[in-house]
Structures are given as C-alpha cells and as structure tokens.
C-alpha positions in Angstrom: 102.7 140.6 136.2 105.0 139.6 139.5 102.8 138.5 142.4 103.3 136.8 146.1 101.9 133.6 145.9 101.1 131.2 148.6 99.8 127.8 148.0 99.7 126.0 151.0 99.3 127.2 154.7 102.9 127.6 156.8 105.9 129.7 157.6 107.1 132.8 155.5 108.7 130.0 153.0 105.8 129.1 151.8 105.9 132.6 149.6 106.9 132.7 146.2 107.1 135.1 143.8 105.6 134.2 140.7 104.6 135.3 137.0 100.5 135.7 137.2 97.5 137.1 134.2 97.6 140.6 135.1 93.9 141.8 135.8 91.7 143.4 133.1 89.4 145.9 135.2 85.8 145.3 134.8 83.2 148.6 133.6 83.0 149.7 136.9 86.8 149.0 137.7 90.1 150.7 138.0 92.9 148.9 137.8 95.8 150.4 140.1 99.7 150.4 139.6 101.1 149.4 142.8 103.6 151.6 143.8 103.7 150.5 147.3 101.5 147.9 149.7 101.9 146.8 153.5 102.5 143.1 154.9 100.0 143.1 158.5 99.9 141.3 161.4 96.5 140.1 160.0 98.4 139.2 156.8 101.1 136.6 158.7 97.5 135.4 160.6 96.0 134.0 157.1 99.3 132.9 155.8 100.4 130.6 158.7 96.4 130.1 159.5 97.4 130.9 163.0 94.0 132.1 164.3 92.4 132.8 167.6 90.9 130.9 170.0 87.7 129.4 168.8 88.5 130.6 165.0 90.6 127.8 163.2 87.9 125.9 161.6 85.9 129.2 160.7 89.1 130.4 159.0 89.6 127.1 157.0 85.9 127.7 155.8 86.8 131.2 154.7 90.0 131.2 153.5 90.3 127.7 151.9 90.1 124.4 153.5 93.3 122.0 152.4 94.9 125.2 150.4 94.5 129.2 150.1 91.4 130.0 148.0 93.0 133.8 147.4 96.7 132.8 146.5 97.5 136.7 147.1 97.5 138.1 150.4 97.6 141.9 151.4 94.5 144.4 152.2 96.4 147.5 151.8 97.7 149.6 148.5 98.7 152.8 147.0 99.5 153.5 143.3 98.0 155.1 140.6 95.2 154.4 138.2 96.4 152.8 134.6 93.1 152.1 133.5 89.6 152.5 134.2 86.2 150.6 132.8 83.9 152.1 130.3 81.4 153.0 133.4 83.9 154.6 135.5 83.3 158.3 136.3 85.1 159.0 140.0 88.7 158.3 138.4 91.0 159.0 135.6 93.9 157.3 134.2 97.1 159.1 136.2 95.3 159.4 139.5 97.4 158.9 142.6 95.5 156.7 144.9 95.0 154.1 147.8 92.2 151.5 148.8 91.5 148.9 151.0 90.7 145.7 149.5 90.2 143.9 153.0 89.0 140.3 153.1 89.3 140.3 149.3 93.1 140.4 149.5 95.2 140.2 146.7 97.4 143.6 146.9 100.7 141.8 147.5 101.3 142.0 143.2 102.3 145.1 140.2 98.4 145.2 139.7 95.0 145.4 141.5 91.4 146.1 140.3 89.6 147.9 142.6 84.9 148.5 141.9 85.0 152.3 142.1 82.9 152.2 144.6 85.0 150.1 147.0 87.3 152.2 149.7 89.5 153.9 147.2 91.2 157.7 147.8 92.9 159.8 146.0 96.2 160.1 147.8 96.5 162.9 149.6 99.4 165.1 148.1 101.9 165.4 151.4 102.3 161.7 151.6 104.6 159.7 149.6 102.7 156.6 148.5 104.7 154.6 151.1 102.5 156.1 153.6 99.4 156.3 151.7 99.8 152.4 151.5 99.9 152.2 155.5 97.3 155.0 156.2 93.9 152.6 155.5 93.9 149.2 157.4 94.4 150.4 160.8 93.2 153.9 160.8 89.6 152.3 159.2 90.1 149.9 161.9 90.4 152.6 164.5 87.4 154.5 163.2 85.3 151.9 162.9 85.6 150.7 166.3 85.2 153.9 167.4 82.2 154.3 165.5 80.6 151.5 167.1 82.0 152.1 170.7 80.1 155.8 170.1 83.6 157.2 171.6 82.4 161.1 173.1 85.0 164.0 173.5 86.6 163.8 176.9 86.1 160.7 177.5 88.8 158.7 178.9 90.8 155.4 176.3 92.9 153.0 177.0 94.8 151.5 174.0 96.4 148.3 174.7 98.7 147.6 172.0 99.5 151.3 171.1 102.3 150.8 168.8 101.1 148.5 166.3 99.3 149.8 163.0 95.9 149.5 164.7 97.6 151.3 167.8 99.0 154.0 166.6 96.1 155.1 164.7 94.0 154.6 167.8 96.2 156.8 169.5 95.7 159.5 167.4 92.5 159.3 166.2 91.1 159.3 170.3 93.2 162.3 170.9 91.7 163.9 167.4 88.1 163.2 168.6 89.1 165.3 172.1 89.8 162.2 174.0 92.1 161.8 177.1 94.1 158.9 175.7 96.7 156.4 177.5 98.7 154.0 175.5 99.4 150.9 176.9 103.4 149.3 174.8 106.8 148.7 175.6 109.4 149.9 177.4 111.2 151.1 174.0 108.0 152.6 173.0 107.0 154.6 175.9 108.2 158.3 174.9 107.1 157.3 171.3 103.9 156.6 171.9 103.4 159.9 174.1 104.5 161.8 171.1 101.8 160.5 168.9 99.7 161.9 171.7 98.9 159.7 174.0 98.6 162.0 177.6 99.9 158.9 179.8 101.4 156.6 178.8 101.9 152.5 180.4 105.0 150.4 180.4 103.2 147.1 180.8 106.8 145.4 181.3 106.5 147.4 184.8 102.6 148.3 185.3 99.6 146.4 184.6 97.0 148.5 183.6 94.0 146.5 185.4 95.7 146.3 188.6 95.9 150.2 188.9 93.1 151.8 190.4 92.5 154.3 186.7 89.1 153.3 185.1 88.2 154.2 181.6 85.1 154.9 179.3 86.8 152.9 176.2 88.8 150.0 176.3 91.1 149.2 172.9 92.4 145.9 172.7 94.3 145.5 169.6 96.5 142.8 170.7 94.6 140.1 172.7 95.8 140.6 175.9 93.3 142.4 177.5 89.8 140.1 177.2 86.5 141.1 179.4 88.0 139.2 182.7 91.0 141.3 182.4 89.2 144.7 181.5 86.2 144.8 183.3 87.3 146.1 187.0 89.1 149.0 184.9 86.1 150.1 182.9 83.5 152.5 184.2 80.0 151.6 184.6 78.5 152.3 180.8 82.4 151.7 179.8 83.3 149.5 176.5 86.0 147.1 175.8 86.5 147.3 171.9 87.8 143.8 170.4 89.9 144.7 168.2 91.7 141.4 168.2 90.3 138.2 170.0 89.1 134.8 170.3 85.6 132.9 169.9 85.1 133.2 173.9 85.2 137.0 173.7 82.4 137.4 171.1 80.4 134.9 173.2 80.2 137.3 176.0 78.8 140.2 174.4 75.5 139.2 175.3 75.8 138.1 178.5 77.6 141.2 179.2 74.7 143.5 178.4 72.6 141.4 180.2 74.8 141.7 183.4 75.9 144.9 183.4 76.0 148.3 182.0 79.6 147.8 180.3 79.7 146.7 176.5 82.1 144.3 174.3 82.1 145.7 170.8 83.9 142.9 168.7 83.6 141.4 165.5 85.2 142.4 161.7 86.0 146.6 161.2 84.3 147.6 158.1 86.7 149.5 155.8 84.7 152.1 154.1 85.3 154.9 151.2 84.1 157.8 153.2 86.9 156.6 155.9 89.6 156.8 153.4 88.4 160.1 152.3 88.0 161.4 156.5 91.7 160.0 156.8 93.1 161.7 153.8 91.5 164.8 155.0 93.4 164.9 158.3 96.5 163.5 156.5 96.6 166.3 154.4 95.9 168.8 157.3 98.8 167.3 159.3 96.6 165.8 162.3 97.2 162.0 161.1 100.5 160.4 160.0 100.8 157.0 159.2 103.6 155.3 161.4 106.3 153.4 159.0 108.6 150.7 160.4 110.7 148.9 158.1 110.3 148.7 154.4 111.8 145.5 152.0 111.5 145.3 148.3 108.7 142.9 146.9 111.5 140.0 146.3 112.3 140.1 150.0 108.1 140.1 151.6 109.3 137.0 153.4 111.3 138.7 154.9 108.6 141.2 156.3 106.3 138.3 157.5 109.5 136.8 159.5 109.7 140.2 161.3 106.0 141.4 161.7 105.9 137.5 162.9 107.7 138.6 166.0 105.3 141.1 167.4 107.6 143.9 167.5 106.7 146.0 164.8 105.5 149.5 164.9 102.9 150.9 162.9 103.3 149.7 159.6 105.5 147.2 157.4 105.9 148.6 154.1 106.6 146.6 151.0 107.7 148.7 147.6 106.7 147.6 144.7 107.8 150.4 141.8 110.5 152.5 143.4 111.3 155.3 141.1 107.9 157.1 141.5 107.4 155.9 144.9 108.5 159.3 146.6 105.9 161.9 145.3 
C-alpha cells in the first residue's frame, strides 16, 4: 500500500511517499480503507520534533531518539471497514467509519487497523468522510478537557485559540453544554468564530483578554499563549485554566497552584475515547456539531499541508484525501 514516511526528524521534505506491507488486522481488529485523514498541528510537532518548553528530551524518549520509531504520522481517519478478525463482533465489512488512533499514529497511509475496542464510530450519515476524518482529534480534545475542568451550564469560557481544530470544537462544544462562550482569534476570524457560537468574541490583534477587567470560570488555551501568569487575574476564584497546549513549567504549577489558591491548571495528554466518538457523532448527526474544514491536498501533496498548517493560520482542520471517488457520501 502507499504511505507517508518519515525517517528522520526536519522540515516537510523529509516526507516521502513510499510503497509499505499493508496491515493484516489481528482477531480483534478491523482493518479500515482510508478514504480521507487530517495532517494537525500536533502532527507538524512530531515531525519537525519542535516541542514545548521543557518537552524535547521527553519527546525523543517517546517518539524515537536519533530517528522516528512510528515512520507514519497522523491520529485522525475515516473510511470504511475491508476486513475484520475472527473475534470481531461491533463491525462488518462495508461499515462507514472514523477513529482516533492518537499517540499510536500511523493514519497518514491507504490502510489502518484499528482493536475494536479503540475509539472507532460509525460515521454518522450527513457527513462526507472528509468531515468525519476531522470530527475526532479536537472535538475528543475539547471534551476531555472539559471533562476534567467539570465545565457547569452558564458558566462563563474563554477559548484562546478559537479557530484552530481544538478551538473551534471548543467553541461549540461550551455553547452545547449551555455555556456563555468568548473566543479569543484573529482579526479575519472574528465574525467566524461568533457564528460557530461564540457570544463575544476577541480580536487579540486589538484587545488582550487578561488586561480587560471580564473574568471567567474556564480558561482554554489551545495555543500556548495564555500560561497561569497570564490567565490568573482573569479567572474567578474556583476558575480553571485548561492546558490544552503547553510547556514543562505549566504542568509544574499545578500543584502549587492548588496549594495557593482556589483556581486549578488542568494539563496534561486528552484521552480520546469510543464513547466520545459515538457523543460527537450523535450531535453531528443532529446538526449541533460540524467539523470546520480548511484546505484539503491529495495524499501526494501532504507536504504541502505540513508547510501550511506549519504557519499557524489554519482553521479547524487540514484535510488530506486519500480515495476520492467515494469520498463524498
């Protein structure tokens, strides 16, 4: 089968496309025809090894020390079951789905095996697979956080970084859960952003959020920009700052944090989970969550995706197509 493989740590160039054994699933496997998969920010991260602070070394222990020990990035997919393992029982050969493979990777190829247990969907049937492939990493990113940050109805979250997959979902996942949301992006962004339904919305080219006198109950940082020392005068006493993205510093905190205060830093990995896909599928299908796609490029051309989600512009979701002529129902 075609796959992107890396086998050194750099730029975009450093992907290849290449001829690889394609996977044989295991007895409690599927083994899913990629129809359509997403590059992410967190994606460029591995590939250039361009970490936070505090996180290089950690990430050479992880992901390979001299050279990548997963040649195939990408965590996100959508396609549809060719075959399954004698122990399989949830899914059938034909079945329309997505998954998340996370830190296990390898989605950027014509085939992945998937347990059947793992966070695998069925795709719900009013999205195309292109935005099946982009519903998983940051809406179970968004959830999860929120999970952990124990987010109430009417509370009051700020989302720093609202455009970006992560963002977006945020956005709409906060106002789902009866939140009053403001999203924090760009000048371009702005009226986007408030029609994903954000109820106030931030240029931060013009306004910095933790110079206005506003305080929140939840803080979402997905982009790095907005650590403890930045956050902490514009979260209310018992607020949280949810780490989506940061460095080594801001996971040392935590504790003294709750030792000095009644605020909270939630950080650390979002655990992807099956009953997540299902939740998101669910709203998909009702209407309440959409998946935000940017740009989509052909397999041959992923480089080309890395170069641009490389920028930091991007919003929501980079979509790479794998098999074209299905990939519309």
């Amino acid at each position: 089968m075609k796959a992107i493989v890396y086998e050194r740590y750099g730029t975009p160039d450093v992907l290849k496309m290449k001829a690889v054994e394609k996977p044989t699933p295991k007895n409690n496997e599927i083994l899913i025809k990629t129809y359509a998969t997403t590059v992410t920010s967190g994606d460029c991260r591995v590939r250039s090894l361009t970490m936070p602070v505090g996180f290089g070394l950690i990430s050479r222990l992880v992901f390979g020390i001299s050279k990548p020990r997963q040649p195939i990035l990408g965590t996100e997919i959508a396609g549809e079951v060719e075959s399954v393992g004698s122990d399989v029982r949830t899914f059938k050969v034909g079945d329309p789905v997505f998954a998340l493979a996370d830190m296990g990777m390898g989605c950027h190829a014509e085939y992945k095996c998937m347990p059947e247990d793992g966070a695998v969907a069925l795709k719900p049937s009013n999205l195309t697979f292109d935005e099946a492939a982009a519903l998983s990493f940051g809406g179970t990113t968004a959830l999860d956080f929120f999970r952990r940050g124990k987010l109430q109805r009417g509370e009051k979250v700020l989302v720093n970084g609202a455009s970006g997959a992560v963002g977006s979902a945020a956005v709409q996942l906060a106002k789902h859960f009866g939140a009053d949301v403001t999203g924090v992006c760009s000048t371009t962004n702005v009226e986007w952003v408030r029609s994903l339904g954000a109820s106030h919305v931030i240029d931060y080219s013009k306004e910095d959020f933790s110079q206005s006198d506003e305080s929140y109950d939840v803080i979402v940082d997905t982009v790095g920009t907005a650590p403890y020392s930045r956050s902490k005068a514009s979260l209310k006493a018992g607020g949280r700052l949810l780490v989506v993205l940061g460095g080594l510093p801001d996971m040392l905190l935590i504790p003294w944090v709750s030792m000095t205060s009644r605020k909270k830093v939630i950080a650390g990995p979002a655990d992807g989970r099956a009953e997540d896909l299902c939740f998101l599928a669910e709203l998909a299908e009702a209407g309440e969550f959409k998946p935000i796609i940017d740009r989509r490029y052909p397999l041959e051309q992923i480089a080309e995706a890395h170069r641009y989600v490389d920028t930091g512009r991007k919003k929501g979701n980079v979509i790479i197509t794998v098999l074209t002529v299905l990939n519309s129902s």
